[in-house]
DOTOR-537744 format. One line per field, with one value per residue (C-alpha): residue in three letters; x, y, z; chain. Coordinates in steps of 0.25 Angstrom, whole numbers, plus 5000, padded with zeros to 4 digits. Layout:
BEGIN
code	[Ala, ...]
x	[X, ...]
y	[Y, ...]
z	[Z, ...]
unit	[A, ...]
This chain:
BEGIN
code	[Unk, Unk, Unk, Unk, Unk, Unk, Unk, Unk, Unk, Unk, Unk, Unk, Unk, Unk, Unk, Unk, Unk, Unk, Unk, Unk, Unk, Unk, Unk, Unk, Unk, Unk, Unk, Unk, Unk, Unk, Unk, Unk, Unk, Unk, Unk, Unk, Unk, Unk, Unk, Unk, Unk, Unk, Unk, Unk, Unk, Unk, Unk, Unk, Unk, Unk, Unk, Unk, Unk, Unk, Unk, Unk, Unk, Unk, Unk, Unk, Unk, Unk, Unk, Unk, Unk, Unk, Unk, Unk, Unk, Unk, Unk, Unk, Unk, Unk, Unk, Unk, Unk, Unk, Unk, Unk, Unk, Unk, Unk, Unk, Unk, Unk, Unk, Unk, Unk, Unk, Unk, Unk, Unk, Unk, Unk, Unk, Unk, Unk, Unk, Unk, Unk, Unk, Unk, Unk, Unk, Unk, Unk, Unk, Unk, Unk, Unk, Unk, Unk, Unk, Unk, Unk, Unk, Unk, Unk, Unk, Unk, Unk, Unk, Unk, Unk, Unk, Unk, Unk, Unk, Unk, Unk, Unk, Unk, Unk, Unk, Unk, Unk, Unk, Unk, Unk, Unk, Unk, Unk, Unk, Unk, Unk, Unk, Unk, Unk, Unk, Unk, Unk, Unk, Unk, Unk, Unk, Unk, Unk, Unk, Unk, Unk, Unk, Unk, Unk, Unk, Unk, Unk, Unk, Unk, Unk, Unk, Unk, Unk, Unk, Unk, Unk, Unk, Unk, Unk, Unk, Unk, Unk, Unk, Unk, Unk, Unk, Unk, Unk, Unk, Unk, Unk, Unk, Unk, Unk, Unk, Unk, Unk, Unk, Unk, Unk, Unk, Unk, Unk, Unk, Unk, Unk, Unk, Unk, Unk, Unk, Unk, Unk, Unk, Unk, Unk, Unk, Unk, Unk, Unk, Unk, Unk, Unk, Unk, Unk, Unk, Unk, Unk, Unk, Unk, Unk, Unk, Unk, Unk, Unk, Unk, Unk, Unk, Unk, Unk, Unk, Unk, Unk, Unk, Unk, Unk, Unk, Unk, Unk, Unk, Unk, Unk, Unk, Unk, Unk, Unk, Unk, Unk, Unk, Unk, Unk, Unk, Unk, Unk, Unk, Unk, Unk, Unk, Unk, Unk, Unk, Unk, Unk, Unk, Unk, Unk, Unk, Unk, Unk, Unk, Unk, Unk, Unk, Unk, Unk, Unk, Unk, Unk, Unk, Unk, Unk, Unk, Unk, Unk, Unk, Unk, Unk, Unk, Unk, Unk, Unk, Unk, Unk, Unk, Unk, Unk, Unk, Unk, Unk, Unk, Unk, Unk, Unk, Unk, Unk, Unk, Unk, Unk, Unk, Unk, Unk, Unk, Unk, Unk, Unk, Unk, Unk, Unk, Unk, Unk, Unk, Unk, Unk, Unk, Unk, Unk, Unk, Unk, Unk, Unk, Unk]
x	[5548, 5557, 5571, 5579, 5590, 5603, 5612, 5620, 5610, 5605, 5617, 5622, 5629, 5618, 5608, 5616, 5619, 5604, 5601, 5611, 5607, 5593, 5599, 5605, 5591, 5586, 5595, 5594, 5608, 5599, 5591, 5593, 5604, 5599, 5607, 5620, 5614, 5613, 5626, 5633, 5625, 5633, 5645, 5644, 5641, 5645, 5660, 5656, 5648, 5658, 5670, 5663, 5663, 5676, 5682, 5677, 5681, 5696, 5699, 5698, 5707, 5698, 5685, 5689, 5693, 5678, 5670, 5680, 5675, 5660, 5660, 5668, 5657, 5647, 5651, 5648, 5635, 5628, 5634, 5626, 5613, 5615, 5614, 5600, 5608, 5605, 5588, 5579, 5566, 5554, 5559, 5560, 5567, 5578, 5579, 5576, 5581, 5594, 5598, 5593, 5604, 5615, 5611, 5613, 5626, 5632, 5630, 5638, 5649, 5650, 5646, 5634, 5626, 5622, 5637, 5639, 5627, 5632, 5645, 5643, 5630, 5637, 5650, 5640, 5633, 5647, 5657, 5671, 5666, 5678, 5673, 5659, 5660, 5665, 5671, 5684, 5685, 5698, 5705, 5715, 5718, 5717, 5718, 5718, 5729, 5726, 5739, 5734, 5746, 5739, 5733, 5746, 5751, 5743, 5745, 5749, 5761, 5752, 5743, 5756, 5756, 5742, 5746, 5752, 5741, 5728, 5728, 5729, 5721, 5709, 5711, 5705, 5692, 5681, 5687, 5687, 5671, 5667, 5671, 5667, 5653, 5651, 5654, 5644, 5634, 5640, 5637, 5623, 5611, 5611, 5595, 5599, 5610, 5607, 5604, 5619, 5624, 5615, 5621, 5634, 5632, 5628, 5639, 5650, 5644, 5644, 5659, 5662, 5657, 5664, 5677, 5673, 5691, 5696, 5697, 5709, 5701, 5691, 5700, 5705, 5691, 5691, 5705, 5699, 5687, 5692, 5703, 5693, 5682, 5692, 5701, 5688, 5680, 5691, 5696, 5683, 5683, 5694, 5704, 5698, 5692, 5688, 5678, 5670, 5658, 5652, 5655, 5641, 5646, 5637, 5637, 5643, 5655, 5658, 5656, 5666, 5676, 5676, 5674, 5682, 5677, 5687, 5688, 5689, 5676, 5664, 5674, 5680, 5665, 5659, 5670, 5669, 5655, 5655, 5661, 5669, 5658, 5660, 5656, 5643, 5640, 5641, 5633, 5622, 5623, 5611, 5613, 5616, 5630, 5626, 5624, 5634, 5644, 5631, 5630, 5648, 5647, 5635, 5643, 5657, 5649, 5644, 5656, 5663, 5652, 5655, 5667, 5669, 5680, 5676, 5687, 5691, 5704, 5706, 5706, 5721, 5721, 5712, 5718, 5731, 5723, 5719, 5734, 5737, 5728, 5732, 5748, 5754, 5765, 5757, 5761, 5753, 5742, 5745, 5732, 5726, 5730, 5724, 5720, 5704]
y	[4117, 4111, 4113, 4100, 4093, 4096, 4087, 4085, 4079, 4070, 4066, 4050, 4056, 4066, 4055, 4043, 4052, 4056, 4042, 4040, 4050, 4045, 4031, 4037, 4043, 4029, 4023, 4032, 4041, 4054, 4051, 4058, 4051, 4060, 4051, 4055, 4070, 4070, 4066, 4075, 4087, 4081, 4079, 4092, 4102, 4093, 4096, 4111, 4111, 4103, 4110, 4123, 4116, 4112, 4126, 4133, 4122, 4123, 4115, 4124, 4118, 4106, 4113, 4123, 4111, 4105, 4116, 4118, 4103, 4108, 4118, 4108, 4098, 4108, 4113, 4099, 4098, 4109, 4106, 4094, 4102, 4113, 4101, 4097, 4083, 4081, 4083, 4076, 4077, 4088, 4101, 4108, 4098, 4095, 4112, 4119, 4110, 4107, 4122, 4125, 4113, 4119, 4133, 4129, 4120, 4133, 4143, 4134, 4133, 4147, 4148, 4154, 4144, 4153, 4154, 4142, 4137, 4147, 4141, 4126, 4124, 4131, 4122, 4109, 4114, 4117, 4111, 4115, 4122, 4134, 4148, 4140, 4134, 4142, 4131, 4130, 4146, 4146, 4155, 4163, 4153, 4140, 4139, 4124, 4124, 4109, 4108, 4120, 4128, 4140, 4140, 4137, 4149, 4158, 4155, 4165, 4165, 4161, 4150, 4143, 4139, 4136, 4119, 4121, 4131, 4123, 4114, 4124, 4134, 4126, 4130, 4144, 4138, 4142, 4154, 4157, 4150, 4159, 4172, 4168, 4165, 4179, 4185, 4177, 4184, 4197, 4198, 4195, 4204, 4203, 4201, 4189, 4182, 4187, 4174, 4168, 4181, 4178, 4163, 4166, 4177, 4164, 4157, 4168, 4173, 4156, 4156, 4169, 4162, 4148, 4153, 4165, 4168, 4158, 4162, 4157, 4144, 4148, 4149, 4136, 4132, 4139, 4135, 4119, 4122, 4126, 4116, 4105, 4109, 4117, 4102, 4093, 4103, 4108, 4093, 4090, 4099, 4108, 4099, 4093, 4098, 4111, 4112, 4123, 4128, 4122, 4107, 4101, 4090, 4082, 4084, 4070, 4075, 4086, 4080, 4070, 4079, 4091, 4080, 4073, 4064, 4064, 4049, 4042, 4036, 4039, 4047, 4058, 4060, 4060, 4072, 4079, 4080, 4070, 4080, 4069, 4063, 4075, 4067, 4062, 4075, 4084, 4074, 4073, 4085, 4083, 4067, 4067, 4064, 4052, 4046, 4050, 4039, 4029, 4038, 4035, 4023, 4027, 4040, 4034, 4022, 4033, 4039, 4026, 4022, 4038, 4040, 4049, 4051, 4050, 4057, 4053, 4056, 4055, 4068, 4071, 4067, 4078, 4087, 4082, 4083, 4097, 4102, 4098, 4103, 4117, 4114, 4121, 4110, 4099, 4092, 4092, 4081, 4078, 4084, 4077, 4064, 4066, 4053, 4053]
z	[4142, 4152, 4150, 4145, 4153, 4150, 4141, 4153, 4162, 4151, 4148, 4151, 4163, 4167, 4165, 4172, 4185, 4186, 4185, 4196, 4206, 4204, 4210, 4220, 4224, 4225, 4233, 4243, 4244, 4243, 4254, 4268, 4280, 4290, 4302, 4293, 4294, 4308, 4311, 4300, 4307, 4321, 4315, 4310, 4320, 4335, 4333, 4331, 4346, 4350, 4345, 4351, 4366, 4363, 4360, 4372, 4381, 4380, 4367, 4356, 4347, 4345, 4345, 4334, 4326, 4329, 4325, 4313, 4309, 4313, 4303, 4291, 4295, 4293, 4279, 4273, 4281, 4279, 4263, 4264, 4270, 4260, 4250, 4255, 4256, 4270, 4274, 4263, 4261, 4258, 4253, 4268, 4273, 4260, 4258, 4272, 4284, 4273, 4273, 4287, 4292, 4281, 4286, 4299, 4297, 4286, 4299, 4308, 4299, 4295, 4280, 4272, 4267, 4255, 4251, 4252, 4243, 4232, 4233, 4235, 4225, 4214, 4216, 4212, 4201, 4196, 4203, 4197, 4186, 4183, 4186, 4193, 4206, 4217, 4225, 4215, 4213, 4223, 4217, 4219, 4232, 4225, 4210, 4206, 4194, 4191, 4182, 4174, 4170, 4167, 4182, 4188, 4179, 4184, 4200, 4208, 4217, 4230, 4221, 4218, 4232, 4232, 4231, 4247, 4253, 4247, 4260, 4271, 4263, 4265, 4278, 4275, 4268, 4281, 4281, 4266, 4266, 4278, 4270, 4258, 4264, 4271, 4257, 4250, 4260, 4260, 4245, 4246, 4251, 4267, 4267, 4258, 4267, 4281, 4284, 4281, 4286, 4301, 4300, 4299, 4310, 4318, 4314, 4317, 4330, 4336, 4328, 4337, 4350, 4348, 4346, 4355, 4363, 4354, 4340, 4335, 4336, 4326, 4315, 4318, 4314, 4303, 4296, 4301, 4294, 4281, 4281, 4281, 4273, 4263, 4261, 4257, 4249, 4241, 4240, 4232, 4219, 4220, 4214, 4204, 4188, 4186, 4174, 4164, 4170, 4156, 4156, 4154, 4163, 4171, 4186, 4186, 4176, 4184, 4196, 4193, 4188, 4201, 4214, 4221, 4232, 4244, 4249, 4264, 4267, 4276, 4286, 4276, 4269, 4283, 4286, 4273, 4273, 4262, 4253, 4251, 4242, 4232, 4219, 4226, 4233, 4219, 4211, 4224, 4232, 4239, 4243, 4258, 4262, 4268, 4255, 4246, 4251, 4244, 4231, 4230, 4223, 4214, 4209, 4207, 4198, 4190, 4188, 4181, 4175, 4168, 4167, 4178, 4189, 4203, 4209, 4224, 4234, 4248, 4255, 4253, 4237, 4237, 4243, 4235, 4222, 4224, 4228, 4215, 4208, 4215, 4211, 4202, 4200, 4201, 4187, 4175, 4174, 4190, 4196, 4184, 4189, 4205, 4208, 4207]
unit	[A, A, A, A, A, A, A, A, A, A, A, A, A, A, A, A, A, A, A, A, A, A, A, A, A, A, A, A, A, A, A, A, A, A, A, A, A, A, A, A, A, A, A, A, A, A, A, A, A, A, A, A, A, A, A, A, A, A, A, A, A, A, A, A, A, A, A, A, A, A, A, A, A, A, A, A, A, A, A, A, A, A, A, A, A, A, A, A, A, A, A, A, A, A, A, A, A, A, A, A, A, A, A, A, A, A, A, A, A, A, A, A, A, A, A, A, A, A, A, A, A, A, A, A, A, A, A, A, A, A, A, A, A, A, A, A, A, A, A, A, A, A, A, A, A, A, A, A, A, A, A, A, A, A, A, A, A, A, A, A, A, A, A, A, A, A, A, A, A, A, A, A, A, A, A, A, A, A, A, A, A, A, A, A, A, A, A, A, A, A, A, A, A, A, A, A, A, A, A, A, A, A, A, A, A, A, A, A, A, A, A, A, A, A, A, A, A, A, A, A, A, A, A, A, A, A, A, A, A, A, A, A, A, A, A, A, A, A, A, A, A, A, A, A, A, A, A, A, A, A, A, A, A, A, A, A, A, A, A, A, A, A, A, A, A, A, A, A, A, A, A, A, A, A, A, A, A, A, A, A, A, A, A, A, A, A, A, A, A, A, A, A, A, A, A, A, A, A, A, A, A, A, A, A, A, A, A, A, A, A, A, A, A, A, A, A, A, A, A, A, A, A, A, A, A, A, A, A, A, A, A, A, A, A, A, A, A, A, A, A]
């Protein structure tokens, strides 16, 4: 017997969105932009060369910075490879060349991609759920009190400050991803992951020659690195509900009430990897970035048509919204009342 659909997927919600994404099919915003491919790929990896030039010919200052943006660009694009967003297609070319790109991209930047799948594809399936989605397991350098009193009780002397160290904090991120990457390989079977551990071998060994008498430039890439990846991804979820694992809500209900987009037009979703399209990416993770701007409208319709909150700030509400979120005196009811 085949196993019946689940009574959220059947639901008006369930059923309505399915409806929805079939639309969305039809008019085209899953199909491949691969012109928007090509020069993501440039953006992407020409400052990191050109960075590289840049630090051995006398201007290391500014070539750090370049490969620290090459490796913050490359997050989001092999994300979107990983994704099997970007190469459509027969099942070689929409499995293999996507993870042979992301592979590629993942060893450039300095990360395992297998950790970064366990990681990343279990924060969709269940995004914000307490004691499930290891994107919002901070602790014990962030706890976000959200006017709970009996968080805020249970801070310690350190985490009471944790409202003025979030900013800078983020600063650590590549640093606190690259260990956390080795460690997911180092607690695994070495005939299981010598591949990762060969990439990252790659990636350290090119690292060691670029910065080769000039060290104290690579953590400058490093802290720039963290800092920009860690200030958009964490201003996209961190902040907002955190729900029971056992909600029996629709992707769309929980969708709407754990993303937040980040506003600014074309420029800011071009630089953040269109992570600035949250609420779109989470609902269709495998649409290319190149459409999600043409799926907006369809999802923010569906929202009021249902009742739900699409939640948007500027870049600096965010960060705002999750400071708050973080205080211990911010007032009761104030995070609440963050502007949407």
């Amino acid at each position: 017997l085949w196993p019946q659909e689940s009574e959220v997927a059947t639901s008006v919600v369930g059923t309505d969105f399915a409806k929805l994404t079939q639309t969305l099919h039809d008019v085209g915003c899953f199909d491949p932009h691969y012109p928007d491919e090509a020069f993501k790929l440039g953006l992407t990896l020409l400052p990191g060369f050109l960075g590289f030039y840049l630090l051995r010919s006398g201007m290391p200052a500014l070539g750090s910075f370049l490969i620290a943006f090459s490796y913050y660009m490359s997050g989001w694009t092999s994300h979107d490879y990983l994704h099997h967003g970007c190469l459509k297609g027969g099942q070689k070319q929409l499995v293999h060349w996507n993870n042979a790109v992301g592979y590629a991209i993942g060893a450039w930047q300095g990360y395992a991609v297998g950790w970064w799948r366990a990681r990343h594809n279990t924060h969709h399936l269940v995004t914000n759920e307490e004691g499930n989605d290891p994107d919002i397991m901070t602790a014990p350098v962030l706890i976000f009190v959200r006017n709970s009193p009996v968080i805020a009780a249970a801070l310690n002397a350190a985490q009471r400050w944790q409202q003025y160290y979030y900013v800078p904090a983020m600063s650590l991120m590549d640093m606190y991803w690259r260990f956390e990457s080795m460690q997911y390989l180092a607690a695994r079977p070495f005939n299981k992951v010598w591949a990762s551990w060969a990439l990252l071998a790659l990636h350290y060994s090119f690292v060691g020659y670029m910065f080769h008498g000039q060290y104290q430039w690579l953590l400058l890439t490093m802290l720039v690195r963290g800092f920009l990846t860690g200030i958009v991804v964490f201003s996209t979820h961190y902040g907002e509900e955190v729900i029971p694992g056992d909600h029996g809500m629709t992707l769309v209900e929980q969708t709407a009430l754990t993303s937040r987009n980040i506003t600014g037009g074309y420029l800011v979703n071009l630089l953040t990897g269109y992570i600035s399209l949250q609420t779109e990416h989470h609902l269709w993770p495998m649409m290319p970035t190149a459409r999600l701007e043409a799926a907006q409208p369809y999802a923010r319709a569906f929202f009021k048509k249902h009742g739900f909150v699409y939640r948007e700030s500027n870049l600096v509400e965010c960060v705002k919204y999750n400071v708050a979120a973080l205080d211990i005196t911010t007032r009761n009811g104030e995070w609440a009342e963050m502007p949407h």
